[in-house]
ZAMARGU-4260 file (C-alpha; in steps of 0.2 Angstrom, whole numbers, plus 5000, padded with zeros to 4 digits):
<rodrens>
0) 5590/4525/5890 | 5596/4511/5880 | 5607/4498/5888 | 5614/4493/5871 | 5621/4504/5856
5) 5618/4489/5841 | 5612/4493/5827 | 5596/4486/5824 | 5586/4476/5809 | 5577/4490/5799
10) 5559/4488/5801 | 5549/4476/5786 | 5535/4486/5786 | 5531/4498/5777 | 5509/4503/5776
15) 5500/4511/5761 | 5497/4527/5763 | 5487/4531/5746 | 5472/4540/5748 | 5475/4545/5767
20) 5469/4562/5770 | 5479/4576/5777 | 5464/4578/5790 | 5466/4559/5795 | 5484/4559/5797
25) 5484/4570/5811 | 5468/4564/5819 | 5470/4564/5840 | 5477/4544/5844 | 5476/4544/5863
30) 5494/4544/5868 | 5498/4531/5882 | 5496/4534/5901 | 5514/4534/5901 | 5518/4548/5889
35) 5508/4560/5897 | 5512/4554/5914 | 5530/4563/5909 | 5521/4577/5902 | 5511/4579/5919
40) 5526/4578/5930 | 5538/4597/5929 | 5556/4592/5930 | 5563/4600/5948 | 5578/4605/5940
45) 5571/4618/5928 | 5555/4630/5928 | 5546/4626/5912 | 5532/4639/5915 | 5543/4652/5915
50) 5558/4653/5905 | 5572/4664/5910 | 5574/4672/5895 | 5556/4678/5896 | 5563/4689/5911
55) 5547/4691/5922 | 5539/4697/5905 | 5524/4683/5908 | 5511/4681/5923 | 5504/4669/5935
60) 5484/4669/5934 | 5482/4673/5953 | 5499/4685/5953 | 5515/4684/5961 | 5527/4693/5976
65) 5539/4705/5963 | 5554/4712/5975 | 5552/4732/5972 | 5563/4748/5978 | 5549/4750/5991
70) 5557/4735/5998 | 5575/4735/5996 | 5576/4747/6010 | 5571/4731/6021 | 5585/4721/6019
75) 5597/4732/6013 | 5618/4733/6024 | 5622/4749/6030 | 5630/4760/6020 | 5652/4763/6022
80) 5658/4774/6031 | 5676/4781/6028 | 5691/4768/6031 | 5701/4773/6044 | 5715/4775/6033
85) 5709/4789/6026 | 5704/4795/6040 | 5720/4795/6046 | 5729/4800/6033 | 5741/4813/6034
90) 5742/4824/6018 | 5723/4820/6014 | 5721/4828/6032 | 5734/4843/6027 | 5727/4848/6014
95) 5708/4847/6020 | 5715/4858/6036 | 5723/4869/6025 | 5709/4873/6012 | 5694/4869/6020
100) 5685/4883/6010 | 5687/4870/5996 | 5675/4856/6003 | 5656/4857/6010 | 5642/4845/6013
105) 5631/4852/6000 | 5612/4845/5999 | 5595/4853/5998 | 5587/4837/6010 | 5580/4841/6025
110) 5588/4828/6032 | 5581/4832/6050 | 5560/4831/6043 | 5568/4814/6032 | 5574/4805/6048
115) 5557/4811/6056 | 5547/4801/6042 | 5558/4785/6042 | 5554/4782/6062 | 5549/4766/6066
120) 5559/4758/6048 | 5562/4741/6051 | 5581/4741/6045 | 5587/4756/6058 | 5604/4752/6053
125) 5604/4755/6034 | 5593/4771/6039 | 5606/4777/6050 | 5619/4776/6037 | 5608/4787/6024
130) 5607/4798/6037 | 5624/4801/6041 | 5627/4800/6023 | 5617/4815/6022 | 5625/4825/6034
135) 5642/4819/6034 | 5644/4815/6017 | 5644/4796/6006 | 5658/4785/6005 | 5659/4776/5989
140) 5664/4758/5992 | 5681/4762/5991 | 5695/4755/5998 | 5711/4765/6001 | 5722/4765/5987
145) 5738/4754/5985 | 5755/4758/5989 | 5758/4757/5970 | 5747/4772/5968 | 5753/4789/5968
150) 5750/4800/5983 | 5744/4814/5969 | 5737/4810/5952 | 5734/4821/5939 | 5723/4813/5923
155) 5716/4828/5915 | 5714/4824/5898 | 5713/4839/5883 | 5697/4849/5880 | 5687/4844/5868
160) 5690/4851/5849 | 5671/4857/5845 | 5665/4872/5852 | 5646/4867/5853 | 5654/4854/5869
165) 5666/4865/5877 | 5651/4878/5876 | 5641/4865/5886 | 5655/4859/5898 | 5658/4878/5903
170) 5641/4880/5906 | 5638/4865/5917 | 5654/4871/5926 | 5648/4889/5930 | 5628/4881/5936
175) 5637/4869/5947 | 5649/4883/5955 | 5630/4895/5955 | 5621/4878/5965 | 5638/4877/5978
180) 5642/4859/5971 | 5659/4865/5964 | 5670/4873/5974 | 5678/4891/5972 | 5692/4889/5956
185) 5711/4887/5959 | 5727/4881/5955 | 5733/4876/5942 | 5742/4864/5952 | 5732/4850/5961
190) 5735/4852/5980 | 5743/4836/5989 | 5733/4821/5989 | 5719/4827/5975 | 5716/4818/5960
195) 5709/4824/5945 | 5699/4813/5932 | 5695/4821/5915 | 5678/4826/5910 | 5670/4824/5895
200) 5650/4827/5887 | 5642/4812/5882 | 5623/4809/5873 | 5610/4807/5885 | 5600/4789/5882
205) 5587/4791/5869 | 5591/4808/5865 | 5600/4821/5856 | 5605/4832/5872 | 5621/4830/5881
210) 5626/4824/5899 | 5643/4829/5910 | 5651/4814/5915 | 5668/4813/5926 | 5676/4800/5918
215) 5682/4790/5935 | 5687/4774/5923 | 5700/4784/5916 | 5719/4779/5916 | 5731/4766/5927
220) 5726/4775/5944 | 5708/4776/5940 | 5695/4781/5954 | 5682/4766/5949 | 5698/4754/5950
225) 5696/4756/5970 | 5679/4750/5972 | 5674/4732/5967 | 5660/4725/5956 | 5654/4716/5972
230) 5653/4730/5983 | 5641/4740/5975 | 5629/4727/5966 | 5611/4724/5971 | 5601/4741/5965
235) 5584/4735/5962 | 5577/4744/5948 | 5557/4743/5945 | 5554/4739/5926 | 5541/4733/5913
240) 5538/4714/5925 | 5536/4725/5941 | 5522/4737/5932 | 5515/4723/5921 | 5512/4714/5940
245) 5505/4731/5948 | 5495/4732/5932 | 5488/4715/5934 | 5484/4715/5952 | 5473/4730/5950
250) 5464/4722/5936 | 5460/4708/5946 | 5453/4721/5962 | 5444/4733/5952 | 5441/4725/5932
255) 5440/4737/5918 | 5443/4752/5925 | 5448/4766/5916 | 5468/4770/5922 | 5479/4784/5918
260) 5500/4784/5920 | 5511/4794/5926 | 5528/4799/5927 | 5536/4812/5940 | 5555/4814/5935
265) 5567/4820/5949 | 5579/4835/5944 | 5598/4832/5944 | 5594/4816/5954 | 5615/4812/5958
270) 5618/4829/5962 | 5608/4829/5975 | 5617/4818/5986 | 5636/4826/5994 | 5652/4816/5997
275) 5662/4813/6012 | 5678/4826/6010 | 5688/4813/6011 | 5682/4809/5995 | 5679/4827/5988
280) 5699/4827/5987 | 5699/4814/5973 | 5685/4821/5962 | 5692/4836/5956 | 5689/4844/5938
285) 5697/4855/5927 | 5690/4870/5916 | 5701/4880/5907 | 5716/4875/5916 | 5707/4879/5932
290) 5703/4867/5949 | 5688/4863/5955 | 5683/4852/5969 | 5668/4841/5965 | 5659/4839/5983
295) 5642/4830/5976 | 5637/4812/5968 | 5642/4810/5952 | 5636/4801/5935 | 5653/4794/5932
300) 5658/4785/5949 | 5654/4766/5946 | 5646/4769/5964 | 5636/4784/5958 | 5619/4772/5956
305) 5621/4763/5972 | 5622/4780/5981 | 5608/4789/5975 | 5598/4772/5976 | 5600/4769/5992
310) 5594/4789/5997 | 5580/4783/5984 | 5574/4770/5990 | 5571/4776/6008 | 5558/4789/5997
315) 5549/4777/5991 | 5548/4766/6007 | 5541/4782/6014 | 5528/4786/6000 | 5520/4767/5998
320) 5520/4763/6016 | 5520/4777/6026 | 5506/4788/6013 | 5500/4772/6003 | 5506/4781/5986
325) 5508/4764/5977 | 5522/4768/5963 | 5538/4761/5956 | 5556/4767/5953 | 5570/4767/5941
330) 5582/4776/5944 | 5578/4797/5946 | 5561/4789/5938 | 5545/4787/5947 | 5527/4781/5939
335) 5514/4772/5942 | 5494/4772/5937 | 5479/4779/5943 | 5461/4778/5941 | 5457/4792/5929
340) 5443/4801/5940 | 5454/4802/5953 | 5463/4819/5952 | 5470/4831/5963 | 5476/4849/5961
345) 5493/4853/5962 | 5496/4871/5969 | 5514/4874/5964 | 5512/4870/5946 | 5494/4876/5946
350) 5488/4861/5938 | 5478/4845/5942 | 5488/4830/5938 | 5482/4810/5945 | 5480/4808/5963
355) 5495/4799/5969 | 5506/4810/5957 | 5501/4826/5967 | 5503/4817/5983 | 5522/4811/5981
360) 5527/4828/5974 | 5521/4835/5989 | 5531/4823/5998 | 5545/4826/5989 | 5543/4845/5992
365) 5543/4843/6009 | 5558/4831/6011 | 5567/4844/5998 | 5569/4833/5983 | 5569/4843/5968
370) 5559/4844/5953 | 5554/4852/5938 | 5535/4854/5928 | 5542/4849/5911 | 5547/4834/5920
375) 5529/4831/5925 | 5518/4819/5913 | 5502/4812/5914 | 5492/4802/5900 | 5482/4788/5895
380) 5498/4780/5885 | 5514/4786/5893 | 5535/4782/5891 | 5541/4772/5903 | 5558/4767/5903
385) 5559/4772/5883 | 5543/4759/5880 | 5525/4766/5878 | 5514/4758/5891 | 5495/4759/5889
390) 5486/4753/5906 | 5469/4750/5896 | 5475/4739/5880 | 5487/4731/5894 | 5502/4734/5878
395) 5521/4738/5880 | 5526/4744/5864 | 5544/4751/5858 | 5538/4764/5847 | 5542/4768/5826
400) 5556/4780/5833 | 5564/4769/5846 | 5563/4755/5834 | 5572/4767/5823 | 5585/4773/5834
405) 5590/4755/5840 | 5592/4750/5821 | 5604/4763/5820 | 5611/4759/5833 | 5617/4740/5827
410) 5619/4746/5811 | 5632/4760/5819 | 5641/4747/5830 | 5642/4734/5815 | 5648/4746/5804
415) 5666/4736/5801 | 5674/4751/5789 | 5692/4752/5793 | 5691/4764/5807 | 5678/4755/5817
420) 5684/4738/5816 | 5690/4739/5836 | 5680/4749/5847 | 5685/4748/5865 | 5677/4734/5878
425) 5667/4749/5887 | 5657/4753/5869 | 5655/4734/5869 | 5645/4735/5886 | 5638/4751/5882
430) 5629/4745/5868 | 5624/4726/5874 | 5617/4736/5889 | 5605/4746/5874 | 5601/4729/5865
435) 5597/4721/5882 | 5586/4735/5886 | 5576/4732/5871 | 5574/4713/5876 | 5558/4720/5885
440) 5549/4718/5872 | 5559/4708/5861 | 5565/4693/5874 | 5565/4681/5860 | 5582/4691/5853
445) 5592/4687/5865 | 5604/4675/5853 | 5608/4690/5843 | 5622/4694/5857 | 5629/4677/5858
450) 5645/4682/5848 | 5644/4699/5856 | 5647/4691/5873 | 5660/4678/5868 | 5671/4692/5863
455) 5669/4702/5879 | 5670/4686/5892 | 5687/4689/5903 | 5688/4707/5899 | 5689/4719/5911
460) 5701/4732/5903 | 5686/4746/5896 | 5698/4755/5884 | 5704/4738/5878 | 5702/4739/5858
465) 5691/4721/5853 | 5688/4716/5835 | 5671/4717/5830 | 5671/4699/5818 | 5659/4692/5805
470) 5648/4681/5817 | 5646/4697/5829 | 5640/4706/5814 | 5630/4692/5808 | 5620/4690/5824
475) 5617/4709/5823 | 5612/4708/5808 | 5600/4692/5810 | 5592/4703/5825 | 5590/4719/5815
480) 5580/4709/5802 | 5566/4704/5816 | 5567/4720/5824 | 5562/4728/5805 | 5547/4716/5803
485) 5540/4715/5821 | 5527/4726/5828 | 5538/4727/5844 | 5521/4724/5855 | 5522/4715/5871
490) 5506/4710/5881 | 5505/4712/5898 | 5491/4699/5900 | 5503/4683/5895 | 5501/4669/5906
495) 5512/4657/5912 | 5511/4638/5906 | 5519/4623/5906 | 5519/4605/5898 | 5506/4601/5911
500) 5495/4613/5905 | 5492/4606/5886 | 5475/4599/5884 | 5476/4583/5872 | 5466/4587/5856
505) 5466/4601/5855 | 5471/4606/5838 | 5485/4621/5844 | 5495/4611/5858 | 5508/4599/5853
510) 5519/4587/5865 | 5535/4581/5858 | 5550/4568/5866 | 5568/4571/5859 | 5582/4562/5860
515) 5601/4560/5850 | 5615/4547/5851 | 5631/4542/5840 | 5623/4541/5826 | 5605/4550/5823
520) 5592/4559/5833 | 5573/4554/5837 | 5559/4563/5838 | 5543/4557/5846 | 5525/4563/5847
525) 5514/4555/5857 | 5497/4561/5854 | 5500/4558/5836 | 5510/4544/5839 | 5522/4549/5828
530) 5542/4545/5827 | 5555/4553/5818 | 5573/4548/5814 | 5588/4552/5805 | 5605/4551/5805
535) 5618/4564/5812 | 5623/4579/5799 | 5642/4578/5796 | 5647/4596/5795 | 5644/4601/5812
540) 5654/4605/5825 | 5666/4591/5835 | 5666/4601/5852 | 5651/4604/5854 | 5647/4587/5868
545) 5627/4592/5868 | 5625/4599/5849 | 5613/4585/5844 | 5603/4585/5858 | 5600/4602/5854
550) 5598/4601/5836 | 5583/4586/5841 | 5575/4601/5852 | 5576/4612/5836 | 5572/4598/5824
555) 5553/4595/5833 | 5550/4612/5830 | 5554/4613/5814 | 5543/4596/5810 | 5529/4606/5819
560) 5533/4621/5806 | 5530/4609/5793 | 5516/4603/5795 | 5506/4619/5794 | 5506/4615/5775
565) 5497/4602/5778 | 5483/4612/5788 | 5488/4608/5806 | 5494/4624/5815 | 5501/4623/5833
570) 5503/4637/5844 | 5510/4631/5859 | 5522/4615/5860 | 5531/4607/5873 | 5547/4598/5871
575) 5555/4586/5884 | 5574/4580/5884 | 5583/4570/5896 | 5599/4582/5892 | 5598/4596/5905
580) 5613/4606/5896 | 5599/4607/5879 | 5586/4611/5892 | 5595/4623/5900 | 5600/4634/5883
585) 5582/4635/5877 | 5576/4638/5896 | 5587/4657/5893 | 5591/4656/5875 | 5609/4659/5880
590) 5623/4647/5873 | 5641/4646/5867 | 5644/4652/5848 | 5643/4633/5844 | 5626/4631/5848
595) 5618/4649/5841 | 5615/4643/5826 | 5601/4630/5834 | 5594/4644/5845 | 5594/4657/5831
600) 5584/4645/5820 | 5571/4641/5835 | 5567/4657/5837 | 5565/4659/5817 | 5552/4648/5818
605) 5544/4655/5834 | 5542/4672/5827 | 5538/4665/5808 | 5523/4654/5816 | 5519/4663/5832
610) 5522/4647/5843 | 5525/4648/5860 | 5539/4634/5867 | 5540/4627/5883 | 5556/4614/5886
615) 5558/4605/5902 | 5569/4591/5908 | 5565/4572/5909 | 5574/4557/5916 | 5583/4547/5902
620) 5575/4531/5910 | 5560/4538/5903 | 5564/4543/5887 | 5564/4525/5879 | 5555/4530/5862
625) 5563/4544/5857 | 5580/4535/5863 | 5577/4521/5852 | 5573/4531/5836 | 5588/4541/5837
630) 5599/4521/5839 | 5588/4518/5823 | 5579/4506/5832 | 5562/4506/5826 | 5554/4490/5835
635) 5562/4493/5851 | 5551/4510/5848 | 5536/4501/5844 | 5538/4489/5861 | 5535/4506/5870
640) 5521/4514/5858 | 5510/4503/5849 | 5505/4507/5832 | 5518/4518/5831 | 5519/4527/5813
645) 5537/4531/5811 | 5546/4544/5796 | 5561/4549/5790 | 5568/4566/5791 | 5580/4578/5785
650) 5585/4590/5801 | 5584/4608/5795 | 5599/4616/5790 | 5606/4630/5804 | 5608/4645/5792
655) 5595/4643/5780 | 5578/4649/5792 | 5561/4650/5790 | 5553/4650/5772 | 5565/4635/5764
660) 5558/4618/5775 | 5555/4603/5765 | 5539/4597/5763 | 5532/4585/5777 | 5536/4567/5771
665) 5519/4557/5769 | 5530/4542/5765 | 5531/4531/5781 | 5547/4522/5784 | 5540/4509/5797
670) 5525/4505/5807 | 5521/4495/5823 | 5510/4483/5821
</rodrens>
């Protein structure tokens, strides 16, 4: 950086540029050993090839290590067992003496033929604690409750006022009580030391059926208040990056082979998986002003997922090393592809379905995992996750009707009538998990929950009510716009690059330096030998300490946008600043409200001009050129880049996007001799 913050004389020169072709302009002037030097050297503080936001979405040429369910078995802690307070305590005890028809271990594992196939697992410990899970019944996490909580709690809320749910919560009471996971009615009156939480019905994800959840968030003495975030954290769940790598390391053994995916779908998966009794007293529900004790694994316990994932993940171990059935997981989920001659017949469904399909159902059947045959799919293109994923084209693609129904779904949440304008923090988190989910294919979105998340920081009160405020509803909005007019495709054949990776002439690569002081921003190309200056905007924010460097990050794209009128389209550019807070925000498009606006008009021009952007970290010792330019400091410039051809420009304005850019300025304001 500059020792010195004078301002200096303004440059005397000033060439003609009459009759200078568009063609010449940009013709390749070898950038200095130097420049690319920097360009050739990846900052160790960030990862330039493989931006955070992009989420494992892109690829290394030879592949990579992706951690899978197969392998969280390995170095997974054993599960809880039941505090000794609870063990020991008196009118839990009591009542489990006196009632004991009430509580059952209820699974249909053979958990003696599953302990058989997991001998000789690495982690003995963890597969100890499954078993015993099994037999004895899970703990969730929980510690005992305070002394402020009441010995007996009673949160049952009303029934719900349509008859279409109460039709379907008295149905899924009476199969429960037919599959032994309720036990026999009574009451009215909870027994000493039971708790009841309320039940309700809620849509099921992606469609129009309906899901029982015991709602263990509910109320001041709350179930889910017992067992900590920390506790039960750490499910690994196999999405779109864990397939696209499978995908990708068969291409790379076997070429353009033919594949086929599949999908097997375990029935009831929670359900499957029984409580300890100790826990069975706290989860009781209430019908029709009748008792039941809840003995399985529910939906609504917080630790509800690490349970079942733990059980799961045990399966899969068992299948991919044990059988070599090579598949992933997420959640009750299992698929994978297979070479589409390869099939096997399936006798209990009478039916031939891909090879390593048949083979894990069979396991499953043996281990006494359920599942049904509607829940079975094969195909050439098949839903995964709620994306269509076709193995041959190499495509993840969110669908016209997903697209459709995640429209409505900002459209719904943004909907600021007077009735809606607060909705409760856990519709907040209900729906940034949705939009998150969608940032499969659309990982250039992320600022449209910038706002979202700002409102939600430091909550932890799920029923709170939170405004939903105009620059919420404006990100949504802004997101909703490019979800309408993308084709929602993502490609599972993107590679990774990086700054190094440019090739110099080459008309679609670009290199830029940036830099911003007191009083203007610089913008340096050096295979063009181009610089850029202009003063600092006034109407921008005064808290923001690293707006400007940001904005010169957002202002080389923008040039680059420009140009294209002029016939000289980029495709890939790297950017290079010697601020690591402006680095960091465009390595995962994540940033305070302040600083959305410049991420938001990025990634307009990303999508508008299909440019990929790669911005990496450099030492401000380094960063003399685009230093001096933003001081305003044209020959200082010029002692570090000879015949440097320096302009002005105007930086683009935050909320006016793609479409309204002036024109490229052929007028140069100063040129090194």
């Amino acid at each position: 950086m500059r020792a010195d913050d004078g301002t200096p004389e303004t440059a005397r020169t000033r060439p003609q540029l009459a009759g200078t072709t568009t063609s010449a302009l940009f013709a390749p002037i070898l950038g200095t050993q130097w420049a690319n030097a920097l360009r050739l050297a990846p900052s160790n503080l960030f990862d330039a090839h493989h931006p955070k936001y992009l989420r494992n979405l892109i690829w290394t040429a030879g592949g990579k290590r992706v951690l899978t369910t197969a392998d969280a078995s390995l170095t997974q802690a054993p599960l809880p067992d039941v505090p000794e307070s609870e063990h020991s305590n008196p009118t839990v005890n009591a009542t489990l003496k006196s009632h004991p028809h009430l509580f059952s271990i209820v699974t249909p594992i053979h958990v003696d033929h599953f302990e058989a196939l997991l001998d000789g697992h690495p982690n003995p410990a963890f597969v100890r604690s499954v078993l015993r899970g099994l037999r004895e019944g899970f703990w969730p996490w929980a510690s005992s409750p305070p002394a402020s909580y009441p010995v007996t709690w009673d949160e049952d809320w009303p029934p719900p006022g349509d008859e279409a749910t109460l039709a379907f919560l008295r149905e899924q009471r009476d199969e429960e009580i037919a599959l032994g996971r309720f036990s026999a009615a009574f009451g009215p009156d909870l027994l000493p030391g039971m708790y009841c939480m309320p039940i309700h019905a809620v849509s099921k994800p992606h469609s129009d059926k309906l899901r029982l959840v015991n709602d263990h968030s509910a109320g001041q003495f709350s179930l889910n208040s017992l067992i900590t975030h920390e506790s039960i954290k750490g499910v690994i769940l196999d999405g779109i990056p864990a397939l696209g790598e499978s995908l990708r390391a068969l291409r790379r053994k076997h070429g353009a082979v033919r594949l086929i995916m599949w999908k097997s779908d375990v029935s009831q998966a929670y359900r499957h998986l029984p409580m300890s009794v100790y826990w069975q007293i706290k989860q009781v529900a209430t019908f029709d002003r009748l008792r039941y004790v809840d003995q399985c694994n529910l939906f609504g316990s917080c630790a509800g997922q690490r349970i079942f994932a733990a059980f799961m993940c045990l399966v899969v171990w068992i299948a991919v090393v044990r059988l070599c059935i090579e598949h992933l997981n997420y959640v009750d989920d299992s698929f994978g592809f297979e070479l589409d001659s390869r099939v096997e017949f399936y006798l209990p469904y009478r039916m031939y379905l891909p090879a390593k399909q048949a083979k894990l159902l069979c396991l499953w059947d043996q281990i006494g995992l359920p599942h049904e045959r509607k829940k079975q799919e094969c195909g050439p293109v098949l839903t995964i996750i709620g994306f269509d994923v076709d193995p041959n084209a190499m495509t993840v693609t969110l669908l016209q009707e997903g697209r459709i129904k995640l429209l409505e779904a900002i459209r719904s949440f943004t909907d600021v009538s007077s009735i809606r304008k607060r909705c409760p923090l856990a519709e907040f988190q209900s729906f940034a998990g949705y939009a998150n989910w969608a940032f499969n294919v659309y990982p250039l979105l992320k600022p449209g929950l910038c706002n979202l998340y700002s409102k939600m920081a430091g909550k932890d009160n799920r029923r709170a009510g939170l405004f939903i405020n105009a620059a919420i509803v404006r990100d949504l909005n802004w997101m909703a716009s490019h979800i309408e007019s993308s084709s929602g495709i993502h490609f599972l054949d993107a590679l990774e690059w990086g700054p190094e990776d440019l090739v110099q002439g080459t008309h679609a690569d670009e290199f830029a330096l940036v830099d911003a002081s007191g009083t203007g921003m610089g913008l340096y190309f050096p295979w063009l030998n181009f610089g850029f200056l202009s003063p600092l905007p006034f109407d921008t924010p005064t808290t923001a300490i690293f707006f400007f460097e940001a904005y010169a990050i957002a202002s080389a794209l923008h040039r680059i946008s420009s140009w294209r009128s002029a016939g000289h389209v980029i495709k890939r550019i790297a950017i290079l600043s010697d601020n690591t807070d402006a680095v960091s925000i465009f390595n995962t498009l994540r940033a305070l409200p302040d600083y959305n606006p410049i991420l938001m008009l990025s990634v307009d021009i990303l999508l508008h001009d299909s440019i990929q952007l790669r911005v990496d970290h450099i030492a401000g010792v380094d960063n003399e050129v685009a230093d001096a330019l933003s001081h305003n400091d044209p020959d200082h410039a010029c002692r570090f880049a000879p015949g440097l051809r320096i302009f002005p420009f105007t930086p683009p304005l935050l909320s006016q996007g793609v479409g309204k850019n002036e024109h490229f300025p052929f007028e140069t304001l100063a040129a090194c001799a």
